[in-house]
C-alpha positions in Angstrom: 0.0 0.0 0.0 2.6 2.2 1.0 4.8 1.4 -2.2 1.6 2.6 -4.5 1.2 5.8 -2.8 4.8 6.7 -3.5 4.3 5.8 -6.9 1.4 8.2 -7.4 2.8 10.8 -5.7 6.0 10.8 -7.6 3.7 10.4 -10.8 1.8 13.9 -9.6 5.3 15.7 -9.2 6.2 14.7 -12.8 2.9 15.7 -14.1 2.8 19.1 -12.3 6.7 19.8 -13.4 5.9 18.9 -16.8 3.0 21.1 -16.9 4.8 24.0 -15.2 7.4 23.7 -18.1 4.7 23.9 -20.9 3.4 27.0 -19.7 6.8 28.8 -20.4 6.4 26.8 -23.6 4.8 29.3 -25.8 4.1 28.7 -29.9 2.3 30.8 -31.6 1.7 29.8 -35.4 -0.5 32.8 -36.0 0.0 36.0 -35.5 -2.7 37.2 -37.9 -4.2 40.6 -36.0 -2.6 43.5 -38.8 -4.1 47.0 -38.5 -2.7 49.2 -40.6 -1.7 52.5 -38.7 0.6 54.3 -41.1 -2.2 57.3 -41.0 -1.7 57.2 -37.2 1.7 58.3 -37.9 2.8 61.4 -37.2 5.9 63.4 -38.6 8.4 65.6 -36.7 10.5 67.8 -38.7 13.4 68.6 -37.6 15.2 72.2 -37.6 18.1 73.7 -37.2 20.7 70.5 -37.3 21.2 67.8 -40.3 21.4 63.8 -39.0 22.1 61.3 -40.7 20.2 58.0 -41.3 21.2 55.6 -38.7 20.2 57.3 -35.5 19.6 56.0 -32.4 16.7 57.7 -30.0 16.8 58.1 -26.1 14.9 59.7 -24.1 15.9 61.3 -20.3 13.2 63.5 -18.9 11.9 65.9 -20.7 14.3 65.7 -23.6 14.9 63.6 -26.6 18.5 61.9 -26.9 19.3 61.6 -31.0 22.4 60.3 -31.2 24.1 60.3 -35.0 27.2 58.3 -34.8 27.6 58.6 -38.9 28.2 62.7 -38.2 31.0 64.6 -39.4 30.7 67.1 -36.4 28.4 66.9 -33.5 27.8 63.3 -32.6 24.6 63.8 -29.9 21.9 66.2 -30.6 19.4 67.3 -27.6 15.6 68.5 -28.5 12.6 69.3 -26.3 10.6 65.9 -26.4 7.2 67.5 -25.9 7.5 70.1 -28.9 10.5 68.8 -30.6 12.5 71.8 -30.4 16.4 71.1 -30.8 18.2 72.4 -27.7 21.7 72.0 -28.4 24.3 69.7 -29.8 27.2 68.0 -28.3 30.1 65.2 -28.4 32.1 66.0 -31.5 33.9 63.8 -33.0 37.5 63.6 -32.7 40.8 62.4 -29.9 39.9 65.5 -27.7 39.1 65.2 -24.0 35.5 66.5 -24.9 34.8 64.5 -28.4 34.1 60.7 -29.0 35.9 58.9 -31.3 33.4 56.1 -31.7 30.2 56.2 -30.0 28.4 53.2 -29.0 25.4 52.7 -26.5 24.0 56.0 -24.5 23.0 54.4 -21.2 20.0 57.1 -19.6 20.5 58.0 -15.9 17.3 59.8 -15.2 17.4 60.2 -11.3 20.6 62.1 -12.0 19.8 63.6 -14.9 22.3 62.2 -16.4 23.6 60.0 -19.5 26.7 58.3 -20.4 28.3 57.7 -23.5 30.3 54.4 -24.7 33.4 55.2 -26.4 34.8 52.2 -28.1 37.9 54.1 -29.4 39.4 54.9 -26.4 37.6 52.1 -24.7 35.7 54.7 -21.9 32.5 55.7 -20.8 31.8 59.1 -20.6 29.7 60.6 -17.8 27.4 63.8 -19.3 25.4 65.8 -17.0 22.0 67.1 -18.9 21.7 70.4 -17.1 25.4 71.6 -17.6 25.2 70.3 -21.6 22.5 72.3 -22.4 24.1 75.7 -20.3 27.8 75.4 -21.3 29.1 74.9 -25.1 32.5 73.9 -24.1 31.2 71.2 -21.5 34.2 68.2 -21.0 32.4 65.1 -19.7 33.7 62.8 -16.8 35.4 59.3 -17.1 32.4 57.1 -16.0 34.1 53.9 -16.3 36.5 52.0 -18.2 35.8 48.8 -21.0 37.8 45.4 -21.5 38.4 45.3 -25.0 38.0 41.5 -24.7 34.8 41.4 -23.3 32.8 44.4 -22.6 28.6 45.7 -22.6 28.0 47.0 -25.7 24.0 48.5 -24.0 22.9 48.5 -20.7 20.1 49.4 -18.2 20.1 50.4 -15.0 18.3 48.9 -12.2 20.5 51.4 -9.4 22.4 53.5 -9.2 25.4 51.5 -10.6 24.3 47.7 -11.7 22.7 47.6 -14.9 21.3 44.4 -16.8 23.5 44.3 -20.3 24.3 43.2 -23.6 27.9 41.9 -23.3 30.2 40.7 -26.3 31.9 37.8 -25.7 34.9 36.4 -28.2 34.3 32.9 -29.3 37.5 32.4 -30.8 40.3 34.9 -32.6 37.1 36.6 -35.0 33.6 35.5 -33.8 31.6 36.5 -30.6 28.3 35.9 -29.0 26.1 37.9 -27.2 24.8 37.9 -23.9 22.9 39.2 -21.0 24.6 39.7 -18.0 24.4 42.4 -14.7 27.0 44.4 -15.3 28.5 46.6 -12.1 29.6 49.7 -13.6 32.1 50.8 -10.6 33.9 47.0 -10.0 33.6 46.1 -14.0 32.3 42.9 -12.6 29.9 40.6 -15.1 27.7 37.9 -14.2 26.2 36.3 -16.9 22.1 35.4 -16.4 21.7 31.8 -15.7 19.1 31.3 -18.7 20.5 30.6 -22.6 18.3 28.8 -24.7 20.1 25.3 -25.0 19.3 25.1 -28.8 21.0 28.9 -30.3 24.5 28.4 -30.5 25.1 32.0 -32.6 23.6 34.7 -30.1 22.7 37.8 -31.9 20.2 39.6 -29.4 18.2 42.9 -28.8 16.4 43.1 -24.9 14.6 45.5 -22.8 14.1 45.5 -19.1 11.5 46.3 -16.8 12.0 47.5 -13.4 8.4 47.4 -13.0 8.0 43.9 -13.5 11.5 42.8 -12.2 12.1 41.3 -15.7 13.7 41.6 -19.1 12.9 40.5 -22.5 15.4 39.5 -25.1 14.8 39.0 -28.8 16.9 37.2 -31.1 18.0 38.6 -34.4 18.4 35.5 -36.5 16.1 33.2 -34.8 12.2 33.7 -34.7 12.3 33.5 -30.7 11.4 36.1 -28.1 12.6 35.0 -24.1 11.6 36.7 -21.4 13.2 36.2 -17.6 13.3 37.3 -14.9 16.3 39.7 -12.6 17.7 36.8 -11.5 18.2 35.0 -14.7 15.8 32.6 -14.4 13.1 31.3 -17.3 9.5 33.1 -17.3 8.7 32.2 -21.2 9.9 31.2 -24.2 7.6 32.9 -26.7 8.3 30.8 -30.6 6.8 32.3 -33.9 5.7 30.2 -36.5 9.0 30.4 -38.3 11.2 29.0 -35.5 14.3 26.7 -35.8 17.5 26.7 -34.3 19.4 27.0 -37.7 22.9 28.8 -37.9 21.6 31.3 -40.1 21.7 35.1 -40.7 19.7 35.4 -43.7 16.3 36.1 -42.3 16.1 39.2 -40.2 13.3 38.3 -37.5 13.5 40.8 -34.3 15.3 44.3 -34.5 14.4 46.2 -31.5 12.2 45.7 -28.9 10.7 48.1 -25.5 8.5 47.7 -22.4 5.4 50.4 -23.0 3.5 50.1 -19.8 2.2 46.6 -19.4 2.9 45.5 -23.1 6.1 44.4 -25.1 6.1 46.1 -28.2 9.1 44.4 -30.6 10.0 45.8 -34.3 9.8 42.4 -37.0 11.0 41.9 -40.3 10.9 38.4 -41.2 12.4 39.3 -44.8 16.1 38.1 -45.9 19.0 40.4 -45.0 20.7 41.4 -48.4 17.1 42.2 -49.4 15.6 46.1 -50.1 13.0 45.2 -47.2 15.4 44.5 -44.8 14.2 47.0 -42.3 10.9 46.1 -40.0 7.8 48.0 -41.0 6.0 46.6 -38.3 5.7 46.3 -34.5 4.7 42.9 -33.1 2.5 43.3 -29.8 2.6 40.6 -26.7 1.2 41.5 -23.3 3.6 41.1 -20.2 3.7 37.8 -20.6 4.2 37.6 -24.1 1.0 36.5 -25.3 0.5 37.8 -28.7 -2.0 40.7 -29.0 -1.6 42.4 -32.4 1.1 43.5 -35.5 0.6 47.2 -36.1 1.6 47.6 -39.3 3.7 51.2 -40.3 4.1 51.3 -43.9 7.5 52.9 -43.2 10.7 51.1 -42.4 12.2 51.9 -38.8 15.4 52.1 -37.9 15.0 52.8 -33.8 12.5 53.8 -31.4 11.8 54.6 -28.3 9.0 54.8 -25.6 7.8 58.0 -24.1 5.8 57.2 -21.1 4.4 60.4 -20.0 2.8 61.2 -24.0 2.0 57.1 -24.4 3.5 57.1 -27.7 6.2 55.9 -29.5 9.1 58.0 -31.2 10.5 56.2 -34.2 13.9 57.2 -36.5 12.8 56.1 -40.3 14.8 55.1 -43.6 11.9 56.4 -45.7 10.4 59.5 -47.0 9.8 60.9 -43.5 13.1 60.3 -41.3 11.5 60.9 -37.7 7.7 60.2 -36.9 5.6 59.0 -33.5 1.9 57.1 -33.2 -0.1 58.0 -30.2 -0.8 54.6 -28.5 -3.8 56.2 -27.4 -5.7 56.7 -31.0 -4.6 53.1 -31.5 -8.2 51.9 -30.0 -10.3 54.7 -31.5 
């Protein structure tokens, strides 16, 4: 009697584990809810400062963050993010003690109002404060921290004042390298990569996002038609799979490109087209709720390069390769 109790107790465990793994589990095969919003789409000119087509947006308080790393002169422009007005420019390009000679990831410190600026030339980060960027021309920034050429976060967020959840590049060999997430301490250079890789990728090319709301962070893969999303500690919430998933070594299909927390939902730019093709770029967001449930592909018509999230307007700023260059949709007119 005893012996058959064990048995169907240990049978319940195995049940109950396999059904908690099946939950993280997700495929969706469908993801057939288009609405075309390219007339939601609204265009900001800019003025007074030319920037070039590969931009990257951030956003620290009350000002929008465009950084141009292709410029000539000025590498970080600074504009009023509820009008658009440009503010002022800094980070020229160059060896000086106040110019970047090649600009990666601007990490956003808004408790400080501050934001800091990777420098893979001379292997730094720079420390900018907002406030004395926008009142002094001649501003020098402050040596943040310093990068291991070898292995080092190439973009980060912070969830205090000095540990951030990262992207790091690791070398796999004398030319190739993976990418990773790892907490990253930005005064002890210390890494500690997250305990979760999916077992079947062995060529990590990833975007993420992180939400200090939710105490989790969602990573996209380039090359593989798989969103994850886990927790701070590293460990497994979901694995969310599109209909196109396999675990091929392959980079000719772009899938993910970029991907944000807005409020409660996970909005994630997707291409699905091949990479040496003209359509290349997403021209579409993919929506999932928190947990990555699929919700709806709003469909742009235009073909974006970055974007960001502004929280306090509910809408989404968006850099463009098209025949406007800068544009944002309301989420709010979404449901009207």
């Amino acid at each position: 009697m005893n012996t058959k109790i064990v048995i169907v107790f240990t049978l319940i465990l195995i049940g109950s584990s396999c059904s908690s793994d099946s939950n993280k589990e997700k495929h969706q095969n469908n993801r057939n809810k288009i609405v075309n919003v390219k007339d939601k789409v609204h265009e900001i000119k800019i003025e007074n400062v030319l920037i070039g087509s590969i931009a990257r947006l951030y956003l620290l308080k009350n000002v929008l963050i465009i950084a141009d790393p292709k410029s000539f002169t000025n590498l970080i422009h600074i504009f009023d993010k509820n009008n658009f007005k440009y503010i002022t420019s800094c980070a020229p390009i160059g060896q000086g003690p106040s110019e970047i000679t090649n600009m990666g990831h601007i990490g956003i410190d808004n408790d400080h109002r501050k934001f800091y600026v990777s420098d893979h030339g001379k292997q730094k980060i720079f420390s900018y404060d907002l406030d004395s960027v926008i009142l002094n021309p001649g501003y020098i920034p402050k040596v943040k921290a310093r990068m291991n050429n070898k292995q080092f976060p190439s973009t980060y967020y912070f969830i205090n004042d000095t540990l951030s959840i990262s992207r790091i590049i690791m070398p796999t060999g004398n030319y190739g390298f993976n990418e990773i997430i790892a907490k990253w301490n930005m005064v002890t250079g210390e890494i500690k990569p997250m305990k979760y890789k999916h077992p079947e990728i062995e060529k990590r090319r990833v975007t993420f996002a992180i939400s200090n709301v939710n105490n989790c962070y969602v990573e996209c893969y380039a090359y593989h038609d798989l969103m994850t999303i886990c927790d701070f500690s590293g460990k497994l919430l979901y694995n969310i799979y599109g209909p196109n998933w396999d675990s091929k070594k392959s980079n000719r299909i772009l899938y993910y490109d970029n991907v944000t927390f807005c409020g409660d939902k996970i909005f994630a730019t997707y291409s699905g087209n091949e990479t040496n093709s003209k359509d290349y770029f997403p021209t579409k967001f993919i929506v999932f709720d928190k947990t990555g449930d699929y919700i709806q592909t709003l469909e742009t018509g235009y073909k974006i390069c970055d974007f960001c999230y502004d929280e306090e307007h509910d809408r989404i700023i968006m850099n463009l390769d098209d025949v406007i260059q800068f544009g944002y949709i309301d989420l709010k007119d979404l449901n009207k």
